[in-house]
N, C-alpha and C positions, 0 to 999 in steps of 0.2 A: 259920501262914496267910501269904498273898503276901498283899502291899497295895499299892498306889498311893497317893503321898501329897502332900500340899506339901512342899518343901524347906524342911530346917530350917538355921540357922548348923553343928551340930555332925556336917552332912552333909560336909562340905567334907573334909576328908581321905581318907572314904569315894569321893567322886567324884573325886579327884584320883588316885586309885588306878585306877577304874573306866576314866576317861577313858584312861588307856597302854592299853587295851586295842581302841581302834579305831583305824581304817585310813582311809588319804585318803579325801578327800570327805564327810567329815560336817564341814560348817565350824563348825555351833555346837557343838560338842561335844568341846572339845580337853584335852589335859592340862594347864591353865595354871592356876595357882594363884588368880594375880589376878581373872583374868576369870571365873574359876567364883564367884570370892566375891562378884565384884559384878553375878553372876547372881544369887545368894542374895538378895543386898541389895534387886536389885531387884523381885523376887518378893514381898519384904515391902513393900516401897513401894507396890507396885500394890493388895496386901490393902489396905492400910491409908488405901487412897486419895489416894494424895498423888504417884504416879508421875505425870506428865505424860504425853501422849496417845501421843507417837511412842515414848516410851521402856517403858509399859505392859506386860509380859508374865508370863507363870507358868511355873515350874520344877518340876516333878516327880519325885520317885524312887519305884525299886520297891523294896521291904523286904520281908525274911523274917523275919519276927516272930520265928520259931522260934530263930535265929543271929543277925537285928540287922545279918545281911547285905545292902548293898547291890546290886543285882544290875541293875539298869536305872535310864534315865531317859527322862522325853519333853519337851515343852516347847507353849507356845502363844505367838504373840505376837501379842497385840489386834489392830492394825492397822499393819501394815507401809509403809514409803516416803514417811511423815509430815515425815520431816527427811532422810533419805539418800534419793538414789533407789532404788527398788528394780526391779533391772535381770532381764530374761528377755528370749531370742529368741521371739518369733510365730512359727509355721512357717505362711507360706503358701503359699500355690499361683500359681504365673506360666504362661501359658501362651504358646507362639508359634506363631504357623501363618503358613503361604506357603499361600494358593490355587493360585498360577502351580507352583511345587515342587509341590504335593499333599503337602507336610512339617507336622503336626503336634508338639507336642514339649510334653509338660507339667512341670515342671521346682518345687521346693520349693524357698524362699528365704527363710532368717533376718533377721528388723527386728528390732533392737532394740523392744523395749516395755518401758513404765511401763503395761501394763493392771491389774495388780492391787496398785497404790496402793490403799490403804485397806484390801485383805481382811485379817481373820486369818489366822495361817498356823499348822497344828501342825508340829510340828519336834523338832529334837535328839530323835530316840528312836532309844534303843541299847540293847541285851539284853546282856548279858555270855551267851556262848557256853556258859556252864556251867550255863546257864537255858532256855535254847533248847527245853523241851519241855515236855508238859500243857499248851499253851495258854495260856501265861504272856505269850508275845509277844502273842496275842491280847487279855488284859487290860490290860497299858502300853499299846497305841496306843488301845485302847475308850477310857479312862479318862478321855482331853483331850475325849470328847465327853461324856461324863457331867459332868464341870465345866461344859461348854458348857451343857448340859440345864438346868444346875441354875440358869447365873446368866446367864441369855439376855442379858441387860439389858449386861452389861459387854461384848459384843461387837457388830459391824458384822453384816452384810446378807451377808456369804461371803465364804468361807473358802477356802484352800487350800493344798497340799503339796509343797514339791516334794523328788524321790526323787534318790537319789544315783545317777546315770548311770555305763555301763558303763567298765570298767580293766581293763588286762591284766594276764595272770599276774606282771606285772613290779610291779605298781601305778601303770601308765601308763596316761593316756586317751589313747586315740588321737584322740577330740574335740579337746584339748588340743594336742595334737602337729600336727594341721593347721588349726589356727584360733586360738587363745591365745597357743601359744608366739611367732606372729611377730609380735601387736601388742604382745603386754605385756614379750617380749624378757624376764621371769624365771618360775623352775618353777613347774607347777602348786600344788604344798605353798606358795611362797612369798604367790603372789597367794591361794592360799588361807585365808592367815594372814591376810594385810591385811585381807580381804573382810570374813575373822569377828569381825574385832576393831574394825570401823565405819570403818577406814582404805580408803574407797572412790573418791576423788577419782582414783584412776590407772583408772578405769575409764569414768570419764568423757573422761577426757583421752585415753588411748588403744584405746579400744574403735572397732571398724572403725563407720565413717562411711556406707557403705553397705552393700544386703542381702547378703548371703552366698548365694550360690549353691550347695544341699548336694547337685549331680550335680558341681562341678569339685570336690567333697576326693576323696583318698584313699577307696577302697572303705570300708576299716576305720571310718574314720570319718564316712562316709554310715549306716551300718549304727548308729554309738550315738546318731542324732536319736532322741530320744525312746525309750532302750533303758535298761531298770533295771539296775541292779548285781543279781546274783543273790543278793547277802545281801539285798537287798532287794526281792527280791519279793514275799517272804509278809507284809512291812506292805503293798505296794500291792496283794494280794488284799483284806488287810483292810478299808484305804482305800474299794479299789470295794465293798468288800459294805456301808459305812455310806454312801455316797451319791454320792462324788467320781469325777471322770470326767477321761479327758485330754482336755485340748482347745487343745492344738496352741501349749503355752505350753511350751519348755526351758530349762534354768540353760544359762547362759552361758559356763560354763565348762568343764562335760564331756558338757551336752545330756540331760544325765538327765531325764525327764518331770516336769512341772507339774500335779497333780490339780485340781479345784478344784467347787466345788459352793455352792448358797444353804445357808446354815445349820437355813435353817428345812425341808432337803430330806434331812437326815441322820436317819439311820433312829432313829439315840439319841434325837435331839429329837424324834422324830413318835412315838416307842414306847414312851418310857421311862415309867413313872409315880410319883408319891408315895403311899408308904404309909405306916401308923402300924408299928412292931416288936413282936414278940411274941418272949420270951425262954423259950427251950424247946426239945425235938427234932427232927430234922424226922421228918417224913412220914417212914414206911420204903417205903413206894411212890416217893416221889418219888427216896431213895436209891439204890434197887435200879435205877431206871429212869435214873438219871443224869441229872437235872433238875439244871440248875444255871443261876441269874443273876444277873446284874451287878447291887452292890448299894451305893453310898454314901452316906456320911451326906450331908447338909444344910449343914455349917458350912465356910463359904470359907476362915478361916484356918488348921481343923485339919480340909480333906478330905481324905478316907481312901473307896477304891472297893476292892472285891475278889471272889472266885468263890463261891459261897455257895448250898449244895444246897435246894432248892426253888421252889414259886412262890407267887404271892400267892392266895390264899385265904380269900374273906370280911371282903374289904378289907385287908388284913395282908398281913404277911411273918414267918416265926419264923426266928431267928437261936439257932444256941447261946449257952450263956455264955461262949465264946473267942470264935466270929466278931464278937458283938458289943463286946467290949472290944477285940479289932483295931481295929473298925473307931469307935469309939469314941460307942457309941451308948446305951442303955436303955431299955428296955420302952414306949412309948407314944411314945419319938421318932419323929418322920418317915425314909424313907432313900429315894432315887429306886434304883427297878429294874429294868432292861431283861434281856432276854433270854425263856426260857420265861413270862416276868411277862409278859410285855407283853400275854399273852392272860389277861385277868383269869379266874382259875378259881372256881367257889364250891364249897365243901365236898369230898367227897373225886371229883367230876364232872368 
């Protein structure tokens, strides 16, 4: 069985393997030994209640129960720009008009913004390529709102994403190359190390002073305001089908889209629900018909989400005896369920 899980300390070699496998622009998610361990670290600190408010977040992997194989991870972080700023362009609208000319002109222009100080953000999620099908992407990004679901109470009032913005076949942003390269004067990879690693003070110091006008760049790079990387688009279909929306918020450094949405507006949180488990077959109707929902246990330090054929039925869920030991549950425990669940079924109706 796939699962989504909490990061554990003897995850760390597993992700450090995992991590050589992605491409510019995911800044939390690097090969770096130190910093993944003290992502680890901090994931237990947060369980355990002792993280402090701006440092607060949760780390996730995806496991193949079957091999023990790492194969993804995602990420949340409570509330962002607590202690560092946390920096995005506004994309607004300017307009200019002449009466005497009869010249109108309506023109987009990048401000810097601190607007989403304080929201959650999910993040770091990456699929190892050798996973990339059945819908498994679909379960790593589901997964950080099922936590959500579960434990409302540890987060803020909304949330939001931002998506790794378009690169050439070279691994160049053209963003990058008319707008970064001349304030911050070193390469995209460079500043994108500093960024990920809380080393952000050069972006205070030399991030442009006034708006950006995105009709004088380069074609190329008017084109990636607010434009996904194409590995990343089927998370931001995902993204929009649980609730988040653009709204005209970009990363700063290659202009890839800002999702963002209330918490309490995500389809997990509005649909998911708590049942008691029944430990047994499923349905062969529900089999045959390919009913399947998203199904985790209850416990914040050992949570465990994953794909699980059926729906609720007369207040329940029935789990085999492997799903349930995946997901590390027993007979009469509770597990929140979304999907086909969410339309409570009674009997075989």
């Amino acid at each position: 069985m796939i699962v989504v899980r909490v990061v554990q300390t003897g995850d760390l070699d597993a992700l450090v393997g995992l991590a050589q496998e992605t491409g510019p622009g995911l800044t939390t998610f690097k090969p770096d030994r130190d910093a993944l361990a003290a992502r680890i670290e901090r994931t237990r600190r947060t369980l355990d209640g002792v993280a402090a408010p701006h440092e607060a977040g949760y780390f996730f992997v995806m496991e193949d129960t079957a091999t023990g194989d790492v194969a993804g991870v995602c990420g949340i972080e409570t509330s962002v720009g607590l202690q560092q700023p946390f920096y995005n362009y506004r994309v607004s609208t300017v307009v200019h008009a002449s009466q005497d000319l009869g010249i109108w002109t309506c023109m987009r222009a990048l401000n810097i913004s601190h607007d989403l100080t304080g929201y959650a953000e999910v993040c770091s999620l990456f699929l190892s390529p050798r996973y990339r099908t059945g819908g498994v992407g679909s379960l790593l990004s589901r997964s950080r709102f099922m936590f959500i679901a579960q434990f409302r109470e540890r987060f803020p009032q909304r949330i939001c994403a931002e998506l790794r913005g378009h690169f050439d076949a070279d691994g160049t942003s053209p963003f990058w190359r008319a707008v970064g390269s001349h304030f911050y004067q070193i390469d995209f990879n460079a500043a994108d190390y500093l960024s990920s690693h809380g080393r952000k003070a050069f972006l205070a110091e030399l991030m442009p002073r006034f708006p950006v006008y995105v009709e004088l760049l380069p074609d190329d790079a008017q084109q990636c305001v607010g434009l996904t990387h194409a590995d990343t688009i089927p998370a931001r279909r995902m993204l929009e089908a649980e609730g988040l929306r653009y709204e005209n918020h970009v990363d700063i450094f290659d202009a890839g889209p800002v999702l963002e949405c209330h918490i309490a507006d995500l389809r997990t949180v509005r649909e998911s629900v708590v049942v008691p488990v029944e430990i047994g077959a499923h349905a062969a109707d529900d089999v045959t018909a390919g009913l399947r929902s998203l199904v985790a246990n209850t416990s914040a330090d050992d949570f465990r989400v994953g794909f699980a054929a059926g729906v609720v039925r007369d207040g329940a869920f029935v789990l085999s005896a492997q799903e349930a030991a995946a997901l590390d549950v027993a007979a009469g425990e509770p597990v929140r369920v979304l999907g086909p669940a969410q339309k409570t079924q009674q009997g075989s109706t």
